[in-house]
C-alpha positions, -999 to 999 in steps of 0.1 A, spaced: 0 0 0 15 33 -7 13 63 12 -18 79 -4 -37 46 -2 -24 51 36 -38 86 42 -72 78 24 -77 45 45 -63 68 79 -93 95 69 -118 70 59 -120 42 80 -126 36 115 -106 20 143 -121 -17 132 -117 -9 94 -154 -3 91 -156 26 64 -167 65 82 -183 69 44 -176 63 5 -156 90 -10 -174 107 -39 -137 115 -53 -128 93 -77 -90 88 -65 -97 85 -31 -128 57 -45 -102 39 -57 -79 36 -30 -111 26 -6 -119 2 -35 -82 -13 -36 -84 -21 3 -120 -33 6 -110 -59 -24 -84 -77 -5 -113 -89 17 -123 -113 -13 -102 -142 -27 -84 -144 -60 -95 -178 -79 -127 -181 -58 -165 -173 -69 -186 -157 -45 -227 -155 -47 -242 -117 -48 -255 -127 -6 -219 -135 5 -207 -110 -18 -231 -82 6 -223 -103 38 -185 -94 32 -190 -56 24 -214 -52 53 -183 -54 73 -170 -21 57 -201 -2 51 -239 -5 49 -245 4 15 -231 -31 -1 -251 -21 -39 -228 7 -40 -196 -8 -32 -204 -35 -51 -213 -21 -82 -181 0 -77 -160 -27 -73 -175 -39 -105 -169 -6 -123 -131 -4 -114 -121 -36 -127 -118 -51 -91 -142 -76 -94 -166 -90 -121 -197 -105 -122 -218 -134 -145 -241 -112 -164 -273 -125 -147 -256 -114 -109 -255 -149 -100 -217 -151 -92 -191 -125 -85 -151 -133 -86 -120 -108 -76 -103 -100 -105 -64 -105 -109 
Protein backbone atom coordinates (compact mmCIF):
# COMPACT_ATOMS: atom_id res chain seq x y z
CA UNK A 1 0.00 0.00 0.00
CA UNK A 2 1.54 3.33 -0.67
CA UNK A 3 1.29 6.31 1.17
CA UNK A 4 -1.76 7.90 -0.41
CA UNK A 5 -3.70 4.65 -0.15
CA UNK A 6 -2.37 5.08 3.61
CA UNK A 7 -3.80 8.56 4.24
CA UNK A 8 -7.23 7.85 2.40
CA UNK A 9 -7.71 4.51 4.53
CA UNK A 10 -6.35 6.84 7.88
CA UNK A 11 -9.26 9.47 6.94
CA UNK A 12 -11.77 7.01 5.91
CA UNK A 13 -12.00 4.19 8.03
CA UNK A 14 -12.56 3.64 11.53
CA UNK A 15 -10.63 2.03 14.26
CA UNK A 16 -12.06 -1.71 13.15
CA UNK A 17 -11.66 -0.88 9.40
CA UNK A 18 -15.36 -0.35 9.12
CA UNK A 19 -15.58 2.63 6.39
CA UNK A 20 -16.70 6.46 8.20
CA UNK A 21 -18.25 6.91 4.37
CA UNK A 22 -17.55 6.34 0.50
CA UNK A 23 -15.60 9.00 -1.01
CA UNK A 24 -17.39 10.69 -3.89
CA UNK A 25 -13.71 11.46 -5.30
CA UNK A 26 -12.83 9.27 -7.67
CA UNK A 27 -9.02 8.82 -6.48
CA UNK A 28 -9.68 8.46 -3.11
CA UNK A 29 -12.83 5.68 -4.47
CA UNK A 30 -10.24 3.90 -5.69
CA UNK A 31 -7.94 3.55 -2.96
CA UNK A 32 -11.10 2.62 -0.60
CA UNK A 33 -11.90 0.19 -3.48
CA UNK A 34 -8.16 -1.26 -3.60
CA UNK A 35 -8.40 -2.12 0.28
CA UNK A 36 -12.03 -3.34 0.62
CA UNK A 37 -10.98 -5.91 -2.38
CA UNK A 38 -8.44 -7.70 -0.51
CA UNK A 39 -11.33 -8.95 1.72
CA UNK A 40 -12.28 -11.28 -1.33
CA UNK A 41 -10.19 -14.24 -2.66
CA UNK A 42 -8.36 -14.41 -6.01
CA UNK A 43 -9.54 -17.84 -7.88
CA UNK A 44 -12.73 -18.10 -5.81
CA UNK A 45 -16.46 -17.30 -6.86
CA UNK A 46 -18.57 -15.75 -4.47
CA UNK A 47 -22.66 -15.47 -4.70
CA UNK A 48 -24.16 -11.67 -4.79
CA UNK A 49 -25.55 -12.75 -0.57
CA UNK A 50 -21.86 -13.48 0.47
CA UNK A 51 -20.67 -10.98 -1.82
CA UNK A 52 -23.08 -8.23 0.64
CA UNK A 53 -22.33 -10.34 3.79
CA UNK A 54 -18.52 -9.44 3.16
CA UNK A 55 -18.99 -5.65 2.38
CA UNK A 56 -21.44 -5.23 5.33
CA UNK A 57 -18.28 -5.44 7.29
CA UNK A 58 -16.97 -2.12 5.74
CA UNK A 59 -20.08 -0.24 5.13
CA UNK A 60 -23.94 -0.48 4.87
CA UNK A 61 -24.49 0.41 1.50
CA UNK A 62 -23.06 -3.08 -0.07
CA UNK A 63 -25.11 -2.08 -3.95
CA UNK A 64 -22.76 0.71 -3.97
CA UNK A 65 -19.57 -0.85 -3.22
CA UNK A 66 -20.41 -3.49 -5.13
CA UNK A 67 -21.29 -2.15 -8.21
CA UNK A 68 -18.12 0.01 -7.69
CA UNK A 69 -15.97 -2.74 -7.31
CA UNK A 70 -17.52 -3.88 -10.50
CA UNK A 71 -16.93 -0.61 -12.31
CA UNK A 72 -13.11 -0.35 -11.40
CA UNK A 73 -12.07 -3.63 -12.73
CA UNK A 74 -11.82 -5.11 -9.12
CA UNK A 75 -14.16 -7.61 -9.39
CA UNK A 76 -16.59 -8.99 -12.11
CA UNK A 77 -19.69 -10.50 -12.23
CA UNK A 78 -21.84 -13.39 -14.48
CA UNK A 79 -24.06 -11.15 -16.39
CA UNK A 80 -27.28 -12.50 -14.70
CA UNK A 81 -25.64 -11.43 -10.92
CA UNK A 82 -25.54 -14.86 -9.95
CA UNK A 83 -21.70 -15.07 -9.25
CA UNK A 84 -19.06 -12.45 -8.51
CA UNK A 85 -15.05 -13.30 -8.57
CA UNK A 86 -11.98 -10.82 -7.59
CA UNK A 87 -10.31 -10.01 -10.47
CA UNK A 88 -6.43 -10.46 -10.87
Amino acid sequence: MDGYDRKVLHDYCRRDGRLKTIPAQRKKLDAVLRYVVKAFDAGKRYSEKKVNEILAGYHEDTATLRRELVGAGLMARESDGSAYWRVE
